[in-house]
N, C-alpha and C positions, 0 to 999 in steps of 0.2 A: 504493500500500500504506500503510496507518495503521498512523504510529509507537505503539507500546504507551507506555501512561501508569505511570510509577510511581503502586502506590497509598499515599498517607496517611494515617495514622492518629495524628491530634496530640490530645496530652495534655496537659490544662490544670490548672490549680487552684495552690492556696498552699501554701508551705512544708512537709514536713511530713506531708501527706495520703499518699504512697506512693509518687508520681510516677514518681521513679526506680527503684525496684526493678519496677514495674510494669511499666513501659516496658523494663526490660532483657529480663523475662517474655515478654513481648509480642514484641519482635524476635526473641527464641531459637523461640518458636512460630510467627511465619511467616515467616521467613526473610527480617526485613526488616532494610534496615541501621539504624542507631540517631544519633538527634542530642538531646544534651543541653543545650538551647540555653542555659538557667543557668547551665552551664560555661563557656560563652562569653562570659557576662559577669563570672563569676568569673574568667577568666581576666584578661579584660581588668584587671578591677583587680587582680588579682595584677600583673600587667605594667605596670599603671601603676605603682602602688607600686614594684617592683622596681626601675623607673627613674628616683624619684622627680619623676614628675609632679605637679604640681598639684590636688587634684582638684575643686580650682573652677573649670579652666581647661578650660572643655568642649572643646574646639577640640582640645587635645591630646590627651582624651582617648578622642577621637575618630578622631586619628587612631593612636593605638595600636590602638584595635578594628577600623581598617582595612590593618593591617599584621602583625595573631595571624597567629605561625606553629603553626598548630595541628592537631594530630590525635589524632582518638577510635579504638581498638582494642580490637570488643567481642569480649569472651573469651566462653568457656563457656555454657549458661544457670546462672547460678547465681555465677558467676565476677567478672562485675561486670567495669567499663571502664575500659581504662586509656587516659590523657588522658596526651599528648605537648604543650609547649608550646618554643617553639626549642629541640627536638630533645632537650628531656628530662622524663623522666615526673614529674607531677605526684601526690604523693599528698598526706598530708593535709593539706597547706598549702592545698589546695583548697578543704576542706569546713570550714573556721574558723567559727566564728558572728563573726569579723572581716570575712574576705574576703565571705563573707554582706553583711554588710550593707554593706559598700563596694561591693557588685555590687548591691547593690538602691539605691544611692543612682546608680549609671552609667547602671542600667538605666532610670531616669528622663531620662534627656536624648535628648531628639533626637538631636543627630548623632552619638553613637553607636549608637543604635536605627540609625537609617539606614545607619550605615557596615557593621552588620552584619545585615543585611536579606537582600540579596543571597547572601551567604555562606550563611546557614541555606535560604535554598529549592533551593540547587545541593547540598542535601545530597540531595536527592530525584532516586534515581535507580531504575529500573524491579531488580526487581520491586515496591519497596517503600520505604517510611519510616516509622518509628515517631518523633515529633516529641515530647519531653518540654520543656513551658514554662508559661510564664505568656499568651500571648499568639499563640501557636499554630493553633489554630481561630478566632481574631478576626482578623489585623493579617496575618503571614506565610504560611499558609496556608491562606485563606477557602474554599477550594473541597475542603478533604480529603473524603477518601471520608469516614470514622469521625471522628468530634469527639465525647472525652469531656471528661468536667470532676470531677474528683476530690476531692474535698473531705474533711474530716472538721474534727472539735471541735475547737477550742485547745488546752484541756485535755491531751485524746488525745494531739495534736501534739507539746506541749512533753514527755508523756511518750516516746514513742516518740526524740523527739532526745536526750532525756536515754540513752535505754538506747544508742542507736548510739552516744553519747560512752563510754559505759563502756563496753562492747563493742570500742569502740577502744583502749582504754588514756589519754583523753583529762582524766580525770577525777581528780581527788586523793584522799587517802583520807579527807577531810573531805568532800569534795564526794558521797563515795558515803555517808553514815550519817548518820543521825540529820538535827539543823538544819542540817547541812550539804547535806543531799541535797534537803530543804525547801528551801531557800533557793535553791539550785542551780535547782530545777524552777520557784519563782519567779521567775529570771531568767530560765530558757529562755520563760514563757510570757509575760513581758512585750515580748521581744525578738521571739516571733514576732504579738503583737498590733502592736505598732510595724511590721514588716513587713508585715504584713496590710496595715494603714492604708495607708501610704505606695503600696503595691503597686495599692490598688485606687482611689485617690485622685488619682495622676499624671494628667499634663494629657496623656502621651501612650501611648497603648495600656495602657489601665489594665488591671487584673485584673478580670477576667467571662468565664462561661461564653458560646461564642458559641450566639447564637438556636438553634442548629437540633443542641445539645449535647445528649450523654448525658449527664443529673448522677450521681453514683456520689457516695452518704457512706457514706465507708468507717469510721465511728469505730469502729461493731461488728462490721467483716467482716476475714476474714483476708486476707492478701494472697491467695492462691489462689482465695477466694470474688470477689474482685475482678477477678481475671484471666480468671475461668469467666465472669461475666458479658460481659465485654469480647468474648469469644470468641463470647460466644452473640450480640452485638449483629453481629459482624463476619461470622457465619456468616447472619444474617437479610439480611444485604447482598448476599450474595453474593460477599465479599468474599475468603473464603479456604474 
């Protein structure tokens, strides 16, 4: 008797583009579980930091990212995922444009890439995965059924992060008016070109669409016109 395969559906692209709301989209309509593999490295350098590691010291922090105690609990559609790290929930300490880039500088090294390799494919368990990363349909999951790649403008980008920061409450009352809101949207969009670079520039599993991707730019579509398409690619597979 053939063991049934979980199917895959990994989600690519930069900073910014939708990724994660799209992907939570995604698992609440077919009923798959969900891995936010960014988290994982956000994590990691939360934990590094937290225990003040080094973080030039790859070795260590290395093995921090082979010792996350970690867990994802997706709620609701629409409700968003709450992220457990030893055994306590993580909220916005997570999504910093700190921890951001301390997690794009981790995600650059090898042995932590490596050390968390294994972890992200054992998330794939029948019926399903929805995979949100940067390296998803290249490096950890080569074989998914669906590989998109999500994209949109910089521009777009740094706007859409500006609005989640005030939407959070993350933002000053300088940072929301006038040259402050200017200025504010200048650094979000320098910080996510620096990302960019660095993301798709790395010596190991850089950022690109893999060969055989969906590209989606989403700079002028809604999240929902994004998600209908994804649906329509996944219903052309036979997929769901």
């Amino acid at each position: 008797m053939q063991t049934r395969q979980a199917i895959v559906v990994a989600v690519d692209g930069p900073g910014g583009a939708g990724k994660g709301t799209l992907c939570q989209l995604l698992a609440a309509e077919f009923g798959f579980a969900l891995l936010d593999s960014g988290a994982l490295y956000r994590l990691t350098a939360l934990a590094a930091q937290r225990q003040g590691v080094d973080f030039d010291d790859e070795a260590a922090l290395a093995q921090v990212a082979a010792n996350l105690d970690v867990r994802f609990d997706a709620g609701e559609q629409g409700q968003g995922v709450t992220t457990w790290l030893q055994g306590e929930v993580v909220g916005n300490e997570l999504r910093t444009e700190q921890t951001g880039g301390l997690a794009s500088k981790v995600a650059a090294l090898t042995p932590v890439r490596d050390a968390l390799l294994q972890r992200q494919r054992d998330f794939a368990q029948v019926p399903g995965l929805v995979a949100d990363g940067r390296d998803m349909g290249t490096v950890v999951f080569p074989e998914a059924a669906l590989k998109i790649y999500l994209t949109a403008g910089a521009e777009e980008r740094a706007q859409r992060r500006y609005l989640q920061l005030r939407d959070k409450g993350q933002l000053s009352d300088d940072e929301l008016q006038g040259e402050g809101r200017n200025v504010t949207l200048a650094r979000l969009l320098e910080e996510i070109n620096l990302r960019d670079e660095r993301d798709s520039n790395r010596a190991v599993a850089p950022l690109r669409p893999a060969k055989d991707a969906q590209i989606i730019d989403s700079t002028a579509m809604s999240i929902e016109e994004v998600k209908a398409a994804v649906v329509a690619f996944a219903k052309e597979r036979g997929l769901i």
